[in-house]
N, C-alpha and C positions, 0 to 999 in steps of 0.2 A: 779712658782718661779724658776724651773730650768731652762725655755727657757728662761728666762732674763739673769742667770748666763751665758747660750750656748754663747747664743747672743753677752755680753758685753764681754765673754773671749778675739776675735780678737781685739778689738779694745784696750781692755786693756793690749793687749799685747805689741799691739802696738805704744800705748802713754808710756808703762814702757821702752821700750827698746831704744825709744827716747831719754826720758831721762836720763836715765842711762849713751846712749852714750855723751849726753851734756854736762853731769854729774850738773843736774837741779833734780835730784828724787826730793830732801825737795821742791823745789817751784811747784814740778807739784801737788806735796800729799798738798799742803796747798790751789795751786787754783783745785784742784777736789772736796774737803772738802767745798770749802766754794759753788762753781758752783752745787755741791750736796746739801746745806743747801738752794738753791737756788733752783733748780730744784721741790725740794720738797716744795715749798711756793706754797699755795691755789691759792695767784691770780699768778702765774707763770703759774701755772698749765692751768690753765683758758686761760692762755692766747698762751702755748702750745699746750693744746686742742683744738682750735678755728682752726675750719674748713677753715672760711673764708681766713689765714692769709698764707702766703707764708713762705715756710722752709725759704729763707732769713729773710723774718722780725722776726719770730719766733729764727733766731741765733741773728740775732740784738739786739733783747729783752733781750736774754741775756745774750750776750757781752756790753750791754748797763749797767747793772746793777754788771757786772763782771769790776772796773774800774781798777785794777791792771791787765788784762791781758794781757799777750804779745802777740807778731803775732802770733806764733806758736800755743798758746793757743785757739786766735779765730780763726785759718784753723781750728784747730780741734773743736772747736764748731760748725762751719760752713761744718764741715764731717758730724758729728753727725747731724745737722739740715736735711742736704741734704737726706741723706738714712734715714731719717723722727726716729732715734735715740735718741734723746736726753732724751726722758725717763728712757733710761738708766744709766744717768750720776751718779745716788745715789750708781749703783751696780757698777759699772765701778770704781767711788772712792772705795768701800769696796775694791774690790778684788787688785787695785794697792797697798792697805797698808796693802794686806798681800803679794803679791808680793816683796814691800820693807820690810818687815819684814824679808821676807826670806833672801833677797840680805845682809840684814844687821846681818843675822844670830842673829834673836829674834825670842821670839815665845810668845803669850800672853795667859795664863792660866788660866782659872774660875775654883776653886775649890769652893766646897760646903761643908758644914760640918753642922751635928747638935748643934755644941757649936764654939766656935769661938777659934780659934788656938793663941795660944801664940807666940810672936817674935821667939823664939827658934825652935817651929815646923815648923815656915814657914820656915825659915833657914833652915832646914833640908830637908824640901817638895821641895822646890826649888832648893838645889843642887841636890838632888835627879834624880828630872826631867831634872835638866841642863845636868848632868849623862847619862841620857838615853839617849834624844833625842838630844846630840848632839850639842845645841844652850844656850846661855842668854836665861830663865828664866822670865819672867814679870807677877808675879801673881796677881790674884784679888782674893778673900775670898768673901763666900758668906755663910748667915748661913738660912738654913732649917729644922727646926727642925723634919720636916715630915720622911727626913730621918733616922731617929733611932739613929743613931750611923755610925762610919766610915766616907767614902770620896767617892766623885765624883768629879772626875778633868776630865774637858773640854779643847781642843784646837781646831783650824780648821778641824780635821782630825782624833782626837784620842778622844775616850772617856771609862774614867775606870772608871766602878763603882764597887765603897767597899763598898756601902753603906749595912747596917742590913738590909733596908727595900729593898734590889734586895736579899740580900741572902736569907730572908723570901720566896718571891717572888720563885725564883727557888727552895726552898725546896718544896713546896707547888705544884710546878708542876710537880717534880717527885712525892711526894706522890700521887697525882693525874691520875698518867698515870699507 
């Protein structure tokens, strides 16, 4: 999993910075999305996998099936084909929509809680974190009851846990040592 993330880093840097200079981010994040929902279809894959078939016809295949693409789009599907990439296109979209996320100063949040939070506490959890880290806030709520009690909030990069079941957790391994 990490040598795909190594991998598509350059190239994702450098379809973001493309467009960015374009100023095209929304159309490059809508065809990586959909060239991603694409990439990952059974018979695509099949038909990327296929030994027989040439990095061009395997870009054809799908730039054929991508019918909003623009030029710029299929070079760059035809980059990716050629240096035999194109498996990469699923992680290549993930990492440009956090890229733009960043560019557009958001950040997306999973918290988890054992009960489910009231509008008021997300209101608060949310400016909270907009607080900290600096950015727009965009939460998702997620409930586990396995956790006890408390919180576990998730972002690209940061993860806190409050949960009773980590503070158990760590009580139990100082009692332990």
């Amino acid at each position: 999993m990490a040598e795909l993330n190594t991998v598509a880093r350059p190239y994702t840097k450098a379809v973001f910075e493309f467009a960015r200079d374009a100023g095209t981010i929304g159309h490059w994040s809508a065809a990586l999305k959909e060239a991603a929902q694409i990439a990952g279809d059974s018979v695509m894959q099949s038909i990327l996998g296929n030994p027989a078939l040439t990095s061009e016809q395997k870009a054809d295949a799908v730039i054929t099936v991508l019918a909003d693409l623009d030029e710029s789009g299929q070079n760059f599907i035809r980059l990716l084909a050629e240096n035999h990439r194109l498996a990469l296109i699923p992680e290549i979209s993930v990492q440009f929509e956090q890229l733009k996320a960043n560019q557009e100063s958001n950040v997306e949040i999973d918290v988890t809680t054992a009960y489910a939070l009231n509008e008021q506490q997300q209101q608060k959890l949310t400016q909270a974190l907009s607080a900290k880290l600096g950015r727009e806030v965009s939460l998702t709520s997620t409930i586990d009851k396995s956790i006890l009690g408390g919180v576990v909030i998730r972002t690209q990069d940061l993860v806190i846990d409050g949960s009773v079941r980590a503070r158990i957790a760590k009580l139990a391994e100082v009692l332990n040592s």
